[in-house]
C-alpha positions as CSV (number, residue, x, y, z in Angstrom):
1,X,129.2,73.1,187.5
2,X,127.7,74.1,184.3
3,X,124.8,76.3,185.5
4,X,127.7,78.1,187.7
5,X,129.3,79.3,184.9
6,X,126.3,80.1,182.5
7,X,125.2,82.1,185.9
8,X,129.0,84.0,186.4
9,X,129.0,85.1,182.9
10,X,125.2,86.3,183.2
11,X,126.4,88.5,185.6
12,X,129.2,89.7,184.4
13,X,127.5,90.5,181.4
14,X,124.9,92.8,183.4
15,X,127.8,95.0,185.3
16,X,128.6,98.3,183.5
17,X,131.3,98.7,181.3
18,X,133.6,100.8,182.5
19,X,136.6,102.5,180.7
20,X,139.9,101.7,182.4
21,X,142.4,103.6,180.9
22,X,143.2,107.3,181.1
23,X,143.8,107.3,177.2
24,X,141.8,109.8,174.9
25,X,142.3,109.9,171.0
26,X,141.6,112.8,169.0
27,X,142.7,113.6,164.8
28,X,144.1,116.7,165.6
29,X,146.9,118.9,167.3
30,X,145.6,121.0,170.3
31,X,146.1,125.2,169.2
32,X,148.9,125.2,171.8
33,X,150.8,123.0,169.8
34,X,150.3,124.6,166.1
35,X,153.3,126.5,164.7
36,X,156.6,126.0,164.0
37,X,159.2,124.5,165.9
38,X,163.1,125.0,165.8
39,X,165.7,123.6,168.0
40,X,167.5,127.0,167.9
41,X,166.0,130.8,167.4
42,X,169.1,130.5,164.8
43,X,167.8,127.3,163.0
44,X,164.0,129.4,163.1
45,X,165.6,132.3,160.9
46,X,167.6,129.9,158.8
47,X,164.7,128.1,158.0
48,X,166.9,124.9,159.1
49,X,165.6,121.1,157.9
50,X,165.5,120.0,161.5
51,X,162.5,122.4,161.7
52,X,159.0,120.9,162.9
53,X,155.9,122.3,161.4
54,X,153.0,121.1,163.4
55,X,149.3,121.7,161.8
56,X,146.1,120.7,162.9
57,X,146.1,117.6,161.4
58,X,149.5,117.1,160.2
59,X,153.7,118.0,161.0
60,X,156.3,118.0,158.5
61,X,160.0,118.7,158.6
62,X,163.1,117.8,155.8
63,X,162.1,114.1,155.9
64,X,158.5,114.3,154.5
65,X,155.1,115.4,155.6
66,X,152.8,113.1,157.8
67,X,149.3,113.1,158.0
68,X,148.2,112.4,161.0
69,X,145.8,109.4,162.2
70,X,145.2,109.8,165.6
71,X,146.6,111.6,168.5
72,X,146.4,110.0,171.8
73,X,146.9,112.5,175.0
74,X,148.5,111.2,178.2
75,X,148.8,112.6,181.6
76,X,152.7,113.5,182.5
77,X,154.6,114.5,185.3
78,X,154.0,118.0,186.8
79,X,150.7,118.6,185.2
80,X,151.8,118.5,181.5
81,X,150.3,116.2,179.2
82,X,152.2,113.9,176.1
83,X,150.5,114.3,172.5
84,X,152.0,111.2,170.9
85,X,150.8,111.1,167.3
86,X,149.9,108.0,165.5
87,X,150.6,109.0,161.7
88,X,151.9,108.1,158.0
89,X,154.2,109.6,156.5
90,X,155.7,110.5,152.9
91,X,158.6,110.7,152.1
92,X,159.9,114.4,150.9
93,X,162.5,113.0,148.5
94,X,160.3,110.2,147.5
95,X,156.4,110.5,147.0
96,X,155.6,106.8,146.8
97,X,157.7,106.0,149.8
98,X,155.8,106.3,152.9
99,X,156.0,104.9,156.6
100,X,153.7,104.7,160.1
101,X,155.3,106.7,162.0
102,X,154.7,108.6,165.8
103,X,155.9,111.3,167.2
104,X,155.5,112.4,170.9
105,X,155.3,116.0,171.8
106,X,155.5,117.5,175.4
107,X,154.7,120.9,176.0
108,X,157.4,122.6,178.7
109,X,155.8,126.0,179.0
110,X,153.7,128.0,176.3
111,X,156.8,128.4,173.8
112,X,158.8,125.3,174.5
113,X,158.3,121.8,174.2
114,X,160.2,118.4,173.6
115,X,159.6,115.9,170.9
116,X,160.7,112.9,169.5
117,X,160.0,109.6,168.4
118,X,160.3,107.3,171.7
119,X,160.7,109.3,175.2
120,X,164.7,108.2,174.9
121,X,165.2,110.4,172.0
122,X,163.0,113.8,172.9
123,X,164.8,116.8,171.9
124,X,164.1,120.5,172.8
125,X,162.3,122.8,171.0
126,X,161.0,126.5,170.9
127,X,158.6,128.0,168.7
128,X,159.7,130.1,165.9
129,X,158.4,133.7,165.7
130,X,155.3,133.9,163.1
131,X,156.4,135.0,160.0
């Protein structure tokens, strides 16, 4: 019974190694996610705290800035994709405060998108006008 095992894990050894999951990480925002983001083209111009600044390799809005780790990039329905961002954050009113923290971010078309932290909280946004 002995040899039969040694010999099943001999071959499973030898099979490829496949990748089974349709996950890819990268450490930075695609371009088409850069800018600004506002949940109003009123709270754009006002410059409002609820704002989303989304860098290459980082977002910030009133609560802090977070740099981020990794971002992994999911298939969605209708051919769009999920970014959800694997990151740690500072705190803006405290700069030895800081949290893991990820944010998910869906592109609806090229100037509108939804994000949030968890797909039951994903709000709409659009991208504010380059200054």
């Amino acid at each position: 019974m002995n040899w039969l095992f040694a010999l099943l894990c001999t071959v499973l050894a030898m099979l490829p190694r496949t990748a089974f999951s349709d996950e890819i990480q990268h450490p930075v925002f695609p371009s088409a996610i850069i800018g600004t983001w506002g949940e109003t083209a009123e709270k754009c111009k006002a410059k409002d705290g609820s704002n989303v600044e989304i860098s290459p390799g980082k977002y910030a809005d009133a609560t802090g800035t977070c740099e981020v780790r990794w971002i992994v990039i999911t298939a969605g329905g209708g051919g769009t994709s999920n970014y959800a961002a694997h990151s740690l954050c500072t705190s803006a009113k405290d700069a030895t405060k800081t949290e893991t923290v990820d944010i998910i971010v869906r592109l609806q078309g090229p100037d509108r998108a939804v994000m949030g932290r968890s797909f039951n909280d994903l709000k709409s946004y659009q991208r504010c006008p380059a200054e």
